[in-house]
C-alpha positions in Angstrom: 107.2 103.9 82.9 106.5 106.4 85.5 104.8 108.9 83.3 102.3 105.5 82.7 102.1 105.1 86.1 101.4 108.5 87.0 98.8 108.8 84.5 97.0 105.4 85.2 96.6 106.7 89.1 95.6 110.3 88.1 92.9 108.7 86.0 91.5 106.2 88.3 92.3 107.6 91.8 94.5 104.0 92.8 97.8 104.0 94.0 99.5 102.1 91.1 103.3 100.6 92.0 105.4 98.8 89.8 108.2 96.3 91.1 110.3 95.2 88.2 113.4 92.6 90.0 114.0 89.1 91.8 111.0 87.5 93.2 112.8 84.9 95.8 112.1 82.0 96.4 107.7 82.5 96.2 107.3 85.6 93.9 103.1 85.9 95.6 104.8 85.9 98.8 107.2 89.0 98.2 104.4 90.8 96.3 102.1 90.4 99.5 105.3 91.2 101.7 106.1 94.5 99.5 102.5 95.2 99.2 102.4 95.4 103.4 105.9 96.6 104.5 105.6 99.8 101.6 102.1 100.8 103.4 99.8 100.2 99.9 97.3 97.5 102.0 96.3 101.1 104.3 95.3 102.7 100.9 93.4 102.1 97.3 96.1 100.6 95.7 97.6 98.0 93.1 100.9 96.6 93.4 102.4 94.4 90.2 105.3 92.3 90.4 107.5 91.7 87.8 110.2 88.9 88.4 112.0 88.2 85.5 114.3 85.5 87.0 111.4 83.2 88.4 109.2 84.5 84.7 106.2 84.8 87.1 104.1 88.1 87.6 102.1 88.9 90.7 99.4 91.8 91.2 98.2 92.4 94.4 95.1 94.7 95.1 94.0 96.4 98.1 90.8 95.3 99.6 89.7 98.9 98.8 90.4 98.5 95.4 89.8 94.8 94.7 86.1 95.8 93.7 87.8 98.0 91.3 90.3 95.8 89.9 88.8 91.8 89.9 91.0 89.1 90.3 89.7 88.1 86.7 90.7 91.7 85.6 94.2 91.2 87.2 94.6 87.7 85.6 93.7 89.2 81.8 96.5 91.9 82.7 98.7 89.1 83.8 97.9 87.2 80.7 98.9 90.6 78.5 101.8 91.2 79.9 103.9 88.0 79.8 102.3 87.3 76.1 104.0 90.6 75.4 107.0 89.6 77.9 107.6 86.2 75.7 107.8 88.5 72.6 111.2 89.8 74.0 108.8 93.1 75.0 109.6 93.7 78.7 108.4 97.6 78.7 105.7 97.5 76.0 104.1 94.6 78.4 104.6 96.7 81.7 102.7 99.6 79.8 100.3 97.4 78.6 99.7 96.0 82.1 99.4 99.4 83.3 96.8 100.6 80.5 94.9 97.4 81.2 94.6 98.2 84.9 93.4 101.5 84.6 90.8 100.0 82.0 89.6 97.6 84.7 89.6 100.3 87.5 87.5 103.2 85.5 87.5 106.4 86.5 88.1 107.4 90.3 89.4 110.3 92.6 92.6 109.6 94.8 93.7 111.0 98.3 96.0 113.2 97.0 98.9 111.5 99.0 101.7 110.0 96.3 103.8 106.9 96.8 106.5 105.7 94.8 105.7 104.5 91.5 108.2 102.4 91.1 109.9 100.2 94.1 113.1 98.9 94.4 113.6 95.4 96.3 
């Protein structure tokens, strides 16, 4: 997963994180909190949720990469990734998330500065 990752932000310059664990009580709400509290609002950046105890997926973007990544391109990606999740196909739907971000994104150059690709709750 973070080979995927790592190759998704090389190739479009975003800062691409990954939370895979419990959502709470309002998975959008922890997403946003994450997104802010791990510094990824200050940057280019992407952040998708993964709860599978509340079966809900969130992905936040950046206001510098929103132009990037639409809200309809992050709704498609949602869209892959649990029709891959309700196949029983928790990793093949996170890379397929991740390839379909990078899709939307296109090519870009990043700031050099790496975060975490994958973050813990």
């Amino acid at each position: 997963m973070g080979r995927a990752v790592h190759e998704a932000e090389e190739s479009t310059g975003l800062q691409i994180c990954v939370y895979l664990g419990p959502g709470g009580e309002d998975p959008r709400r922890h997403a946003e909190q994450l997104f802010v509290t791990r510094g990824l609002h200050e940057r280019p950046a992407v952040l998708v949720l993964v709860a599978p105890d509340a079966r809900q997926v969130e992905i936040v973007t950046a206001a510098d990469a929103r132009q990037r990544v639409t809200d309809a391109d992050a709704q498609g990606v949602v869209t892959l990734m649990t029709q891959r999740f309700a196949a029983g196909d928790l990793i093949g739907g996170l890379l397929a998330g991740i390839a379909k971000i990078a899709d939307a994104a296109g090519p870009g150059q990043g700031s050099g500065e790496e975060l975490p690709d994958l973050l813990q709750g």
